[in-house]
C-alpha positions as MATLAB code, in Angstrom:
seq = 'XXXXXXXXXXXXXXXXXXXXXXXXXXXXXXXXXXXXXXXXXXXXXXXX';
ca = [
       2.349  -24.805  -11.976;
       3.440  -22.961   -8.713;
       2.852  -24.132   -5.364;
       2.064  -20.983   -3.350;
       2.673  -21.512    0.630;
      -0.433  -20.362    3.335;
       1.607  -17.695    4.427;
       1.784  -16.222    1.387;
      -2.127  -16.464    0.689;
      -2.783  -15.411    4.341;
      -0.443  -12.415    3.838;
      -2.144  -11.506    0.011;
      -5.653  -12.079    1.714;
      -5.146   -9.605    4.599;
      -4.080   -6.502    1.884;
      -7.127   -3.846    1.830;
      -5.115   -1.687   -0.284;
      -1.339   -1.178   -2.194;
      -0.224    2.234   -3.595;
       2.934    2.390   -5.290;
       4.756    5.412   -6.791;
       2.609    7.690   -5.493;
       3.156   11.207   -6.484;
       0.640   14.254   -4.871;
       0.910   18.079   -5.381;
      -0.334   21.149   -3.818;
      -0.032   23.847   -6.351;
       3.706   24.026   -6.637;
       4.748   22.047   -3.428;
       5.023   18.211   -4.156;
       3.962   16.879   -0.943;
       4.253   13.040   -1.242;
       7.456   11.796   -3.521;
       7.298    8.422   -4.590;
       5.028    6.447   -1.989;
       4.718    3.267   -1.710;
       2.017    2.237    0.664;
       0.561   -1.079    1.920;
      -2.677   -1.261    4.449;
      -3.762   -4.260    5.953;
      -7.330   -5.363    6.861;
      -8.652   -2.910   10.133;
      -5.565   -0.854    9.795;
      -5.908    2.638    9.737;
      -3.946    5.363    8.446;
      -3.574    8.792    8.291;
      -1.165   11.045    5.782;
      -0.985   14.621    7.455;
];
């Protein structure tokens, strides 16, 4: 069994989303190689 520390449940708890190997195209232009993204809880972002 694995003992898993409060900083590691506090840090799972407060991920509201993970993207990994994210790949996005506009016709022929590949805008977004390879992304790897992690938002928190009340975080906001923006991809322009």
């Amino acid at each position: 069994m694995e003992n898993i520390s409060e900083q590691q449940i506090d840090q799972k708890s407060s991920v509201a989303i993970t993207l990994e190997g994210v790949h996005k195209w506009y016709g022929a232009f590949h805008v977004l190689k390879n992304i790897n993204l992690t938002v928190q809880r009340s975080e906001r972002i923006i991809i322009c």
